[in-house]
C-alpha positions in Angstrom: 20.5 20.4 -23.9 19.9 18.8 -27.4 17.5 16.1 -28.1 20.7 13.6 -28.9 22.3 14.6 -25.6 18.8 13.9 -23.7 18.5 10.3 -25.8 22.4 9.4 -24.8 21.5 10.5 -21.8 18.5 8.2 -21.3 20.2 5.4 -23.0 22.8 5.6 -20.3 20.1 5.5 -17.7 18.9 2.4 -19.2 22.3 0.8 -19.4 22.6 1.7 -15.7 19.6 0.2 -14.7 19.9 -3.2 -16.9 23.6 -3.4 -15.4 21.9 -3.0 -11.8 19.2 -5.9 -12.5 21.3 -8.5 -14.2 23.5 -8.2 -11.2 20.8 -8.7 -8.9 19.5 -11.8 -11.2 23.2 -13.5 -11.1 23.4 -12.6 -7.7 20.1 -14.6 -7.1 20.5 -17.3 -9.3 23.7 -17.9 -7.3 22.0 -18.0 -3.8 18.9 -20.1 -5.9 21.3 -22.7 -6.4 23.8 -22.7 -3.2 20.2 -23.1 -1.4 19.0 -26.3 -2.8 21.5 -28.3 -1.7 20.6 -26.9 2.0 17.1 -27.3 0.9 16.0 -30.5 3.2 17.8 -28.3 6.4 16.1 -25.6 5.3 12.7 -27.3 4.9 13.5 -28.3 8.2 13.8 -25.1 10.1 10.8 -24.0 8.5 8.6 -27.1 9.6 10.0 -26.7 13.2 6.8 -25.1 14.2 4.7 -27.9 13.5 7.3 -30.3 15.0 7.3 -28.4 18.2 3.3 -28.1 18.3 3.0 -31.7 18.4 6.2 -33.3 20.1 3.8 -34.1 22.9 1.1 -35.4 21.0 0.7 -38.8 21.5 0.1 -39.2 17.5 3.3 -40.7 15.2 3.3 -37.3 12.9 4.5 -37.4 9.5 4.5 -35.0 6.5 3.1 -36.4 3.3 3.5 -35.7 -0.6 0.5 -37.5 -2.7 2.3 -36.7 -6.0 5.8 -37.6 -7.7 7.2 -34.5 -7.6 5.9 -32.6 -5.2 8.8 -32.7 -2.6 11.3 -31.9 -6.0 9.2 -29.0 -6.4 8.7 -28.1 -2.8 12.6 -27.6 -2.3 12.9 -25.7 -5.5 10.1 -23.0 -3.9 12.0 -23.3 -0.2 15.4 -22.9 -2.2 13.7 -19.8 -4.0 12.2 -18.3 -1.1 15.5 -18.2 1.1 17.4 -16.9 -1.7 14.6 -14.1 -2.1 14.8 -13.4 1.3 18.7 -13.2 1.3 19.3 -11.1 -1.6 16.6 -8.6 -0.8 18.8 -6.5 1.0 21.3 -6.7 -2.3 19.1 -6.1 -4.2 17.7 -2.9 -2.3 21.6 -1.8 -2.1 21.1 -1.9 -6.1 17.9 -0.1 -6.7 19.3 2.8 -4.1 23.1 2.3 -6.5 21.2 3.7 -9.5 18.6 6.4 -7.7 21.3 8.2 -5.4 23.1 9.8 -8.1 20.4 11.9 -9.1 19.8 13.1 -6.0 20.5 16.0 -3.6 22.3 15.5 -0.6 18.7 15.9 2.0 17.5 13.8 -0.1 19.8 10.6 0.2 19.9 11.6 4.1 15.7 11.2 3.7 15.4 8.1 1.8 18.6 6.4 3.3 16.6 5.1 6.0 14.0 3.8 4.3 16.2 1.4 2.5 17.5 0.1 5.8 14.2 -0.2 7.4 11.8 -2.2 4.9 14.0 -5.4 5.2 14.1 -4.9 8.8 10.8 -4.4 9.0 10.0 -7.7 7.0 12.2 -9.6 9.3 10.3 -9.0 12.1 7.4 -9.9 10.8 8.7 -13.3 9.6 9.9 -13.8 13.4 6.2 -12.9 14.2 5.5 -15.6 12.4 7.6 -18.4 13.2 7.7 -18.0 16.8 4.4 -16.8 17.7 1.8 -17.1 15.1 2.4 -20.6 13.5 2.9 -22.1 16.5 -0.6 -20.8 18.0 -1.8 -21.5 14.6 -1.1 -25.4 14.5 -2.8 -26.1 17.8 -5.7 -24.1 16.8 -5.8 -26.0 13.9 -5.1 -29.5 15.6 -8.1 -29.0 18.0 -10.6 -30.2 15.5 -8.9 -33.5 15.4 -11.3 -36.2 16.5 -10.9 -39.6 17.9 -13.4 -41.2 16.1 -15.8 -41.8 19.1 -18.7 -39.2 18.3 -17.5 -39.4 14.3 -17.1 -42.8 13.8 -13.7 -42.4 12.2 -11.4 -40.8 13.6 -10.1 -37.6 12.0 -6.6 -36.6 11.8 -4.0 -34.7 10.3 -1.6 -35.6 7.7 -0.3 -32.2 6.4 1.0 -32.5 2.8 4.5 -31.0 2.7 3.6 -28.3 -0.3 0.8 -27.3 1.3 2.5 -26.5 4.5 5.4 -24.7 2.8 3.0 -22.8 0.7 0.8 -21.9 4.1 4.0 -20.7 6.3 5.3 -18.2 2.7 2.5 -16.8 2.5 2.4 -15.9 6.1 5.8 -14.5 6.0 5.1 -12.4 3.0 2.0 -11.6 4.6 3.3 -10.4 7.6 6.4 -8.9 5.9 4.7 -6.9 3.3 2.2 -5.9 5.9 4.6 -4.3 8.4 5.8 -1.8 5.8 2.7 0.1 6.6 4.9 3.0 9.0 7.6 3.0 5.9 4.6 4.0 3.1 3.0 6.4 5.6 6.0 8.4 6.2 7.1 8.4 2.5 3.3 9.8 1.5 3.9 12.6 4.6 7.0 13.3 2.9 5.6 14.2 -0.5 2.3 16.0 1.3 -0.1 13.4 0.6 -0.9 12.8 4.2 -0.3 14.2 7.9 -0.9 13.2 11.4 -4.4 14.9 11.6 -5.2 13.0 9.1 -4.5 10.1 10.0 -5.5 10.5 13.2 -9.9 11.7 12.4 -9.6 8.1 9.9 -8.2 5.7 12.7 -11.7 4.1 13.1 -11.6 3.3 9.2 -8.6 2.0 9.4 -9.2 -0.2 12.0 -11.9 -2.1 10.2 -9.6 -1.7 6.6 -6.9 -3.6 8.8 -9.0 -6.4 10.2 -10.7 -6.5 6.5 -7.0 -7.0 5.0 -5.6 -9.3 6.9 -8.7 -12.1 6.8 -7.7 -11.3 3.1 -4.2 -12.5 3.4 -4.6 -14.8 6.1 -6.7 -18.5 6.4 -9.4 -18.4 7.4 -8.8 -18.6 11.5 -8.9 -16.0 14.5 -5.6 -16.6 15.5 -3.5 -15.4 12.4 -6.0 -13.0 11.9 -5.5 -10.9 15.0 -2.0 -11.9 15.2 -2.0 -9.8 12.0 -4.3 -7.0 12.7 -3.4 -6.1 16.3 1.0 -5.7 14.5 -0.9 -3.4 11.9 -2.4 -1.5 14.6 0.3 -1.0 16.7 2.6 0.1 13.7 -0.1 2.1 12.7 -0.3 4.1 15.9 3.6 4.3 15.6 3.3 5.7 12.2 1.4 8.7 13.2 4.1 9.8 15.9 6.6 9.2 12.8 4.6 11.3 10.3 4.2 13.9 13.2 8.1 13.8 13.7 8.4 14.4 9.7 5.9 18.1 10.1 8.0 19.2 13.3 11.2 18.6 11.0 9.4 20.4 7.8 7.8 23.3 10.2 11.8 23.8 11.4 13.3 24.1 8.1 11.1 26.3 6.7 11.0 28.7 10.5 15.2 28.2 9.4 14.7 29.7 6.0 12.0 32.7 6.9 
């Protein structure tokens, strides 16, 4: 092969792969914008949490913004978000559009699945989330309220509405980015970087990496803390019987080939 046919050749590549992104950014931008005029329903389902967690409370509750813009803005990020989260899959589709080509057969079979389960795998953690861990999250929060008898003044919550929307994103993504752990594990056993042994003599590291990671991408509270270490360690454990299933399927082929 010549050094033109290696530059056309490249060129191509590139071609392909701007084709594949500026579909994805249309397809975005359209979903962007078919979002923000559901953006108050939206905003909605996402503050049903907190509306749930203190329907019984005595308290009128309301949702604040202290500047101008904030609740323009705050629908522009919820608009954002949702379309994100929509289009991932699309855009997944794309990325696997442009790789598959270039490879063999086993190895579409072996990364096929992959592609299907990371936004499966971030869904769940988003349910995790919404059902379970804002809920819990809200009344732990709430607890501190006070009704002014041993403070004077009584202390209550007025949640602004950005900072709530910014708090429950970065839980989903949180959660969502977290629970790819078995889908990196059994890629790294794939290429020989790791194996079940392995993993197994550094569980007692991992543990206290896992609990370090998520009071990293969590506030500052037991309850989302746990809610995200004890997932991690669960789909870590489930990760080691995955990588384990990866050597058996290895040690076959190559007692096939001998």
């Amino acid at each position: 092969m010549t050094n033109d046919d290696k530059d056309t050749g490249f060129i191509s590549h590139l071609a392909e792969l701007r084709k594949r992104l500026i579909h994805s950014f249309i397809f975005l931008i359209i979903f962007f914008i078919g979002c923000y005029f559901f953006a108050e329903h939206i905003y909605g389902f996402l503050v049903e949490p907190y509306a749930k967690a203190v329907k019984d409370d005595e308290t009128n509750r309301r949702l604040i913004f202290t500047a101008l813009q904030e609740t323009f803005l705050t629908y522009l990020k919820v608009s954002f978000f949702t379309a994100f989260f929509v289009t991932c899959p699309y855009i997944l589709m794309q990325i696997w559009k442009f790789i598959a080509p270039g490879l063999y057969k086993h190895e579409k079979i072996a990364i096929l699945p992959y592609l299907v389960l990371t936004p499966v795998l971030f869904f769940l953690g988003g349910l995790l989330v919404y059902y379970l861990i804002m809920p819990l999250a809200i009344k732990f929060f709430l607890s501190f309220e006070s009704s002014g008898i041993s403070t004077n003044l009584p202390i209550q919550l007025e949640a602004k509405v950005n900072e709530y929307l910014s708090l429950v994103m970065k839980l989903i993504f949180a959660f969502g980015i977290s629970f790819q752990l078995p889908v990196v594990l059994s890629l790294l056993a794939r290429v020989g970087l790791v194996d079940s042994d392995f993993l197994k003599k550094r569980r007692k590291y991992v543990v206290v990496i896992i609990f370090a990671a998520a009071a990293l991408l969590t506030p500052p509270d037991p309850i989302t803390q746990i809610g995200l270490a004890i997932p991690l360690l669960i789909l870590y454990e489930l990760s080691i019987f995955s990588v384990r299933f990866i050597e058996n399927k290895n040690l076959e082929k190559s007692d096939a080939q001998s």
